[in-house]
C-alpha positions in Angstrom: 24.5 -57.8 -40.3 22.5 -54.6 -40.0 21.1 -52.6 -43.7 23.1 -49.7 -43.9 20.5 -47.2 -42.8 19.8 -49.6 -39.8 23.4 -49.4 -38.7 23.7 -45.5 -39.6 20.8 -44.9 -37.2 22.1 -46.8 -34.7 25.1 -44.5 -35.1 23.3 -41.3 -34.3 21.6 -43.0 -31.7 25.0 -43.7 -29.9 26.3 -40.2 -30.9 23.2 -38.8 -29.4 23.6 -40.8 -26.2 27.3 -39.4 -26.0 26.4 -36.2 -26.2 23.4 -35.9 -24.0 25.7 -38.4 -21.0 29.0 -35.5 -22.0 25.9 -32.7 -20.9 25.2 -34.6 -18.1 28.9 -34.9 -17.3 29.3 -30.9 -17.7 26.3 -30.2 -15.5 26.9 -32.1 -12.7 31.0 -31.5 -12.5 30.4 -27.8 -12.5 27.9 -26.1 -10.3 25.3 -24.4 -12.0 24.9 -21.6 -9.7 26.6 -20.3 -6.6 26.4 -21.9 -2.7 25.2 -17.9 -2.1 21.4 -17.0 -2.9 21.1 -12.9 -3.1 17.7 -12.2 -1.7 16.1 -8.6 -2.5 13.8 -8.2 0.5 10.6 -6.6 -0.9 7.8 -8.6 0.1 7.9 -7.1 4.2 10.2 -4.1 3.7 9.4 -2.7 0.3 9.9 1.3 0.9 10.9 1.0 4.6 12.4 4.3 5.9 13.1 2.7 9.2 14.7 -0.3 10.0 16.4 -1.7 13.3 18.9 -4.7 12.9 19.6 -6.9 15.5 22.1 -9.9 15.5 20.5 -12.9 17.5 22.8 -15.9 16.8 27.1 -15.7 15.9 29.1 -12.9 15.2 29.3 -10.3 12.8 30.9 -7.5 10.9 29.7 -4.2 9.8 31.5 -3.3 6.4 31.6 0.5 4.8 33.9 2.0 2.2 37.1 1.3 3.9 36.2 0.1 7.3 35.7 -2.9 9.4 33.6 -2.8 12.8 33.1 -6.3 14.7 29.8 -6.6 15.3 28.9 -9.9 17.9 26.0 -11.3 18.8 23.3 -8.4 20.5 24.2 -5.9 18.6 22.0 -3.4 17.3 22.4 -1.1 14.0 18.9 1.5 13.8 19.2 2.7 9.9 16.9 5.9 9.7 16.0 8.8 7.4 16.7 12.3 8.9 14.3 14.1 6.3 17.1 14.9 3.8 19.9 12.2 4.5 20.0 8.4 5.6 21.1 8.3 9.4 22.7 5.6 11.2 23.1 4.6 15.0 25.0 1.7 15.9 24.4 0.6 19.7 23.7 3.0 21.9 25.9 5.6 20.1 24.1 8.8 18.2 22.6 9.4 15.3 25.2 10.1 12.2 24.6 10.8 9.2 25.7 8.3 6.4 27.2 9.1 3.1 28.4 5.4 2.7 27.2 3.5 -0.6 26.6 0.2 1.0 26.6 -1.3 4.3 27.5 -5.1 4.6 26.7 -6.8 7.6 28.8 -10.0 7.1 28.3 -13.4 9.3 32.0 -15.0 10.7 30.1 -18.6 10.2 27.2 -20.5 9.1 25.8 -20.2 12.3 24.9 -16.2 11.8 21.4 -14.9 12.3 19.9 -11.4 12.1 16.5 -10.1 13.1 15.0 -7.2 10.8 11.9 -4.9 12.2 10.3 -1.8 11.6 8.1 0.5 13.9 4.9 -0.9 12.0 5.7 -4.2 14.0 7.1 -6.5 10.8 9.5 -8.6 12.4 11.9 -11.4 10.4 14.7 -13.5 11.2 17.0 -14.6 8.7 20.3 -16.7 8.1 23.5 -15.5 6.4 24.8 -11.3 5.4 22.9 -8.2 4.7 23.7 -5.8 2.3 22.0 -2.2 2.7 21.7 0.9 0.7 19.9 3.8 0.9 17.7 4.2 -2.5 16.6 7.9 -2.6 13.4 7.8 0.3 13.6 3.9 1.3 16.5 1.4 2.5 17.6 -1.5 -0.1 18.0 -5.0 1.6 19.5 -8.0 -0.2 20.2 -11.1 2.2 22.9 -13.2 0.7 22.0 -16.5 2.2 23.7 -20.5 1.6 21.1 -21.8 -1.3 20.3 -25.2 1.0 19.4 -22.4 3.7 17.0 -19.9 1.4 15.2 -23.0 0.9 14.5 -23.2 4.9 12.4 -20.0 4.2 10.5 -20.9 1.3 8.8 -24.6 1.6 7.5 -24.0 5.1 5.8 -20.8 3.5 4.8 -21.7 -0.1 3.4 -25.2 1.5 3.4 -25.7 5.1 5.7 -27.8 8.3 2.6 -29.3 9.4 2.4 -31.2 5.9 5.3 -33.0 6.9 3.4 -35.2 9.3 1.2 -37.0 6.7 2.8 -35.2 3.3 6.9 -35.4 3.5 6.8 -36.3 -0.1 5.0 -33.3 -1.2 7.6 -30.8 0.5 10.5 -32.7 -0.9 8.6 -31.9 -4.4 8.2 -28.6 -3.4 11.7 -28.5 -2.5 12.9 -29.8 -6.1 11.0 -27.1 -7.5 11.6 -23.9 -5.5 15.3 -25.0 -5.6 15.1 -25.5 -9.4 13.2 -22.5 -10.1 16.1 -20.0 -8.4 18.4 -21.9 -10.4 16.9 -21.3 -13.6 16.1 -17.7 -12.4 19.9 -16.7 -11.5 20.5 -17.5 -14.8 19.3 -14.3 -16.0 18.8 -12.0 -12.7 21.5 -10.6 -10.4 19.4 -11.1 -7.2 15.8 -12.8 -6.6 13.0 -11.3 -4.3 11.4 -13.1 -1.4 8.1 -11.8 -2.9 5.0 -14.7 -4.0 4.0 -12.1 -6.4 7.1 -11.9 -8.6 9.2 -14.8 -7.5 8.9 -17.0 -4.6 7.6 -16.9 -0.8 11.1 -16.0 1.4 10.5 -16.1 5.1 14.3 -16.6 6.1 14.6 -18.5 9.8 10.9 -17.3 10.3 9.0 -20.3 8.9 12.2 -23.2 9.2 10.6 -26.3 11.0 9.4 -29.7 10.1 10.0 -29.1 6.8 13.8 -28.8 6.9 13.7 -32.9 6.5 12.5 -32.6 3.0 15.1 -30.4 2.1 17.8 -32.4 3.2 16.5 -35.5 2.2 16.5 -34.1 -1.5 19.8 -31.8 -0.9 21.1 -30.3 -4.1 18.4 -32.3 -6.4 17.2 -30.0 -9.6 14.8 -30.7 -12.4 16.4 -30.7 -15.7 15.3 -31.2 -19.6 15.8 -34.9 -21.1 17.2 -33.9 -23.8 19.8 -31.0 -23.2 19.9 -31.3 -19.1 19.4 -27.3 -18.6 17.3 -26.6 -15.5 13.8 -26.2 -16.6 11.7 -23.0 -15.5 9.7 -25.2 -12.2 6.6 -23.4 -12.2 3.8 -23.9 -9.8 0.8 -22.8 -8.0 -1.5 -23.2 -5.0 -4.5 -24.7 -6.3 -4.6 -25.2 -10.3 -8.6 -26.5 -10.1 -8.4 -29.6 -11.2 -6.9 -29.2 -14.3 -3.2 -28.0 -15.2 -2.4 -25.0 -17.7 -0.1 -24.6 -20.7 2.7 -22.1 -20.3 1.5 -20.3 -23.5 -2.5 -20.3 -22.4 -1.2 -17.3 -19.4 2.3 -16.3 -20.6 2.3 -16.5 -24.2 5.7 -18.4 -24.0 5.5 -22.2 -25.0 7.0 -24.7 -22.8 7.4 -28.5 -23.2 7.9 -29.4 -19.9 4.2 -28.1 -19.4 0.8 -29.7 -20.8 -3.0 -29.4 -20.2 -4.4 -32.4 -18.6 -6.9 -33.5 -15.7 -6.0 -33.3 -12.5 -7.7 -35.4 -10.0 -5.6 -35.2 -7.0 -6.6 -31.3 -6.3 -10.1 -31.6 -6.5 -11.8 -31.5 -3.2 -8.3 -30.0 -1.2 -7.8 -26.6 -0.3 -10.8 -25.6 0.8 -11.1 -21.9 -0.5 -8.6 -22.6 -2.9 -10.5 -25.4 -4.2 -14.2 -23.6 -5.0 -15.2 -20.1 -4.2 -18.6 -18.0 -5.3 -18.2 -14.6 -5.9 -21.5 -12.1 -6.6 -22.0 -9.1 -7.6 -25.0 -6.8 -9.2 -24.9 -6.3 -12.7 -24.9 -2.5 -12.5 -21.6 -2.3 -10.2 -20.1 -5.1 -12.6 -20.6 -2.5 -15.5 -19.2 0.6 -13.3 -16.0 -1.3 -13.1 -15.3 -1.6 -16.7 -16.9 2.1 -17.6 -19.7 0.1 -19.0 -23.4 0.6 -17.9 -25.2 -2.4 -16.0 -24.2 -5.5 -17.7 -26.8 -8.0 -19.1 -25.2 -10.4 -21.1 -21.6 -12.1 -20.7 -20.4 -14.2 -22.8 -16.8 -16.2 -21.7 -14.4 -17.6 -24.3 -12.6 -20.7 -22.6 -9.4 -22.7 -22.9 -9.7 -26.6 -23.2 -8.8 -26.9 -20.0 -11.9 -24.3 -18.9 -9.7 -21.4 -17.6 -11.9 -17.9 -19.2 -9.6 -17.0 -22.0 -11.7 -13.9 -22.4 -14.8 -12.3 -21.1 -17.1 -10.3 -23.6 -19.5 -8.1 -21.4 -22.3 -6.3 -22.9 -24.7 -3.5 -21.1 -28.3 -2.7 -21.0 -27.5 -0.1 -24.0 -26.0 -2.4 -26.2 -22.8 -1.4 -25.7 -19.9 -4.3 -25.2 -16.8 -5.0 -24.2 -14.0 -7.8 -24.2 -11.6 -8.6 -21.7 -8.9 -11.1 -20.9 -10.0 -13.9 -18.6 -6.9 -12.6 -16.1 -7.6 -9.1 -16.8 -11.3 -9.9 -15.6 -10.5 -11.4 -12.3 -7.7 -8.6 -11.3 -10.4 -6.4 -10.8 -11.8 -8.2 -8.3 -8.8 -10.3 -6.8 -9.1 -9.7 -3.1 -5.1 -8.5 -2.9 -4.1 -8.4 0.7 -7.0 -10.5 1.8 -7.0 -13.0 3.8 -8.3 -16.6 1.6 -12.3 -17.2 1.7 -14.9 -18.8 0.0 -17.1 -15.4 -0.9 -13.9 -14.1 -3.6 -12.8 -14.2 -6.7 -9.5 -16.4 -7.1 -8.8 -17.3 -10.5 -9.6 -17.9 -14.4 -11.1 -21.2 -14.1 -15.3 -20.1 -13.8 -18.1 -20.2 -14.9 -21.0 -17.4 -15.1 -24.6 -17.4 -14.3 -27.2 -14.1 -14.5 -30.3 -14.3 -11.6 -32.7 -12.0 -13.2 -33.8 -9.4 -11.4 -37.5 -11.1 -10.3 -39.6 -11.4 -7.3 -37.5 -12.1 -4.3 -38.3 -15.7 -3.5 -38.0 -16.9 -7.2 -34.4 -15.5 -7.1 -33.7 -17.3 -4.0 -35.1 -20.3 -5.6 -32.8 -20.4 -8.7 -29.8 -19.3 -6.3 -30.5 -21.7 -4.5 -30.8 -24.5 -7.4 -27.0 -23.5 -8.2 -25.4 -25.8 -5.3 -22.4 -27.8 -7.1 -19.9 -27.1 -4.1 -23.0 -28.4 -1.8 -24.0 -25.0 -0.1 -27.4 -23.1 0.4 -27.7 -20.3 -1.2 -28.3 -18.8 2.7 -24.8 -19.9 3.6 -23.0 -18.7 0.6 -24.8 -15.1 1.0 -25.0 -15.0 4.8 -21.6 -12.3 5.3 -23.7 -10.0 2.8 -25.9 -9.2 5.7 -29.6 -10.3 6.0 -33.0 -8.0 5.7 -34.9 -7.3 9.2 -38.0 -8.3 7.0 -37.0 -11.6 5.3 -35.3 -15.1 5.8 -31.8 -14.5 5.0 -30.2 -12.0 2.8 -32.1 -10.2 -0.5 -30.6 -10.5 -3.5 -31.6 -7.1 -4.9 -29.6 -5.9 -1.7 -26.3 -7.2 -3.2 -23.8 -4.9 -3.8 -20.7 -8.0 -4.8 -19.4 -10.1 -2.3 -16.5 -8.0 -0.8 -18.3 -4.9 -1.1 -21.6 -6.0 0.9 -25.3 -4.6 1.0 -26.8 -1.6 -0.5 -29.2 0.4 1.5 -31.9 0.4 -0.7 -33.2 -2.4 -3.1 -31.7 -2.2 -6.6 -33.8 -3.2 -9.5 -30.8 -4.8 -11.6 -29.8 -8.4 -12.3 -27.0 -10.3 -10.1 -23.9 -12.5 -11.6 -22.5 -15.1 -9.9 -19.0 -16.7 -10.7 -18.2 -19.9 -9.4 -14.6 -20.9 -9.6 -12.1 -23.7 -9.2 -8.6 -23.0 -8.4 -6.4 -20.3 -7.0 -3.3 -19.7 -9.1 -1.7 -20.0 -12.5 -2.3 -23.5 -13.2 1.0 -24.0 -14.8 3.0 -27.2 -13.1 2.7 -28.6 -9.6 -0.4 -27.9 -8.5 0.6 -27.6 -4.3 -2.5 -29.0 -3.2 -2.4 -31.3 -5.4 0.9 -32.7 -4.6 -0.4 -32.9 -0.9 -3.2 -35.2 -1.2 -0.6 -37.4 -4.1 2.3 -37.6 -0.8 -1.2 -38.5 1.3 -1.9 -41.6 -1.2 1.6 -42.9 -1.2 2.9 -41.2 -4.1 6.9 -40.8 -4.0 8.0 -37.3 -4.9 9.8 -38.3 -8.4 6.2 -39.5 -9.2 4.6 -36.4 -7.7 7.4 -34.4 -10.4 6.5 -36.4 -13.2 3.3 -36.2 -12.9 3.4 -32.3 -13.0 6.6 -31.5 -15.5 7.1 -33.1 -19.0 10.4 -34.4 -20.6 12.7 -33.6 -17.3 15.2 -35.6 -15.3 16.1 -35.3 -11.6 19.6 -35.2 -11.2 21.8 -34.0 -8.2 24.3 -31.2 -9.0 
């Protein structure tokens, strides 16, 4: 026979087992969130004033206030501002002016799809219904779109089809996680954007290819805690430079499921994403935090060696601290394309070339080759001098501003960086080269999330 305090343990223990497996139960019998995904459409028509609407695929209706107008496959609905008032034209019929609240353009079937477009030349295709309004100078678009069908617009864009070919198991990763993260986000929100900046990447019918088989493979599969089965919040990033993040090092907000450990599987993918240089002189480093030219920094660091902050101090004496994030927004190359010569994320280190004779800064540059590049390549879209062998580092305004036209007699800084992205969870790099060495994508998960369960809704 058990001791008493054996057998009462073993009690709670099957208590606890009933409890979690009666969770489990509740989850699973009852959806979680709705078959419909509301989509705000920011990311391509934030503040458009002009929109044309075309239906490519089934049939439609156009709902307003009390009325009902079939609307089949080729037609067109141009949605306008006349100055003072929203104005609508529907075919080839004129201009009226529209005093409606909302406009619903509702598909008959699954099979319905919609082209949106401005004058500008943005152009999207998406699945399911519209709904419009007019919000003051701009039009309003929410797509309400089957969930399994969002998720055709977001892998393909937040990873890519062509990883299906030698990385299925990464997009069906990737597909556990963007589908978790919406469910944990309509939690608490009405509607989710289609924007990478605030939510996730929504392309609608745009981007749907190879990766549709990773979605349907892993149809209706969330991650949830272990111990109370709620769907976690399924963060990730591009590129987390070879070292994942705690949820409280960037967000304040602690979060089991997330932990700071080595990475190896992201180091040497991703090109751009995976090491970048950025320069700049030390005097237009001090103009950009009202400081005069810098000549000491000083970067406080995270265990995992993300810059928690960055203490800059100027030729007078005169310093000042930053966060890490705060730091590398004011030189985040927003609405750039990716490249080597930028500044991408909080995971850096710092290194001052004094202002000497030109060939002995070229010589310590140059002795500063971890990513295995001459110091001529790195510098070489700076522009070179007519009277030298590659580029002048007293030339240097920063790397995405260029040269200066006269030799400047103040030291340079160059960051060199790891990583593009948060670091918090799947790293989608990462994950890439993992499906590339065999890795299943529950592996991939676990390797990325703490104290979850995969479980199908």
């Amino acid at each position: 026979m058990l001791p008493y305090v054996s057998r009462k343990n073993s009690l709670l223990s099957v208590q606890k087992y009933l409890l979690l497996a009666l969770l489990f139960l509740l989850f699973n019998a009852t959806p979680c969130f709705g078959q419909e995904i509301p989509v705000e459409l920011v990311w391509k028509f934030d503040n458009a004033g002009w929109l044309g609407i075309q239906i490519e695929e089934g049939n439609y209706q156009i709902h307003q206030q009390s009325s009902v107008t079939s609307f089949p496959a080729g037609s067109y609905l141009e949605c306008a501002w006349g100055g003072l008032t929203p104005i609508l034209r529907l075919n080839d019929h004129p201009f009226q002016v529209w005093k409606g609240n909302e406009i619903d353009l509702q598909a008959e079937d699954s099979t319905g799809v919609f082209q949106i477009k401005t004058p500008d030349g943005k152009s999207v295709r998406y699945y399911g219904s519209l709904t419009l309004s007019w919000a003051g100078n701009h039009w309003s678009l929410i797509n309400k779109v089957d969930r399994e069908a969002y998720l055709k617009g977001v892998v393909p864009i937040e990873m890519s089809n062509i990883w299906a070919q030698d990385g299925l198991e990464a997009l069906k990763a990737q597909a556990v996680a963007a589908r978790t993260f919406v469910v944990k986000k309509l939690q608490t929100k009405r509607t989710i954007t289609d924007s990478p900046d605030i939510d996730q990447a929504y392309l609608g019918k745009e981007v749907e290819g190879s990766a549709n088989r990773a979605i349907e493979a892993t149809e209706g599969e969330v991650l949830v805690d272990s111990q109370n089965f709620l769907p976690i919040d399924a963060l990730y990033s591009s590129h987390n430079g070879g070292y994942t993040e705690k949820a409280e090092n960037v967000w304040n907000n602690p979060d089991p499921h997330f932990s700071s450990h080595p990475d190896p599987f992201s180091k040497g993918m991703g090109g751009a994403a995976d090491r970048w240089r950025f320069i700049i002189g030390a005097d237009i480093l001090g103009k950009s935090f009202g400081l005069d030219p810098v000549q000491k920094i000083q970067l406080s660091k995270y265990a995992s060696g993300r810059v928690k902050t960055v203490k800059m101090t100027d030729l007078n004496g005169i310093s000042k601290e930053v966060s890490g994030r705060t730091f590398v927004q004011a030189f985040y190359p927003y609405g750039h394309p990716l490249q080597t010569q930028a500044f991408l994320g909080v995971l850096f280190e710092a290194q001052k070339i004094p202002n000497q004779a030109q060939a002995e800064g070229r010589k310590e540059l140059g002795s500063w080759r971890p990513f295995g590049l001459s110091a001529a390549e790195d510098l070489s879209s700076l522009g070179k001098d007519q009277e030298s062998i590659g580029p002048r580092l007293d030339r240097i305004l920063s790397s995405s501003q260029g040269i200066r036209e006269a030799p400047s007699n103040h030291d340079v800084f160059i960051f060199q960086g790891h990583g593009w992205g948060h670091g918090v969870g799947m790293s989608q790099w990462g994950a890439y080269h993992m499906a590339q060495l065999g890795y299943s994508y529950p592996q991939i998960l676990n390797f990325y999330y703490n104290n979850i369960v995969l479980v199908k809704k």
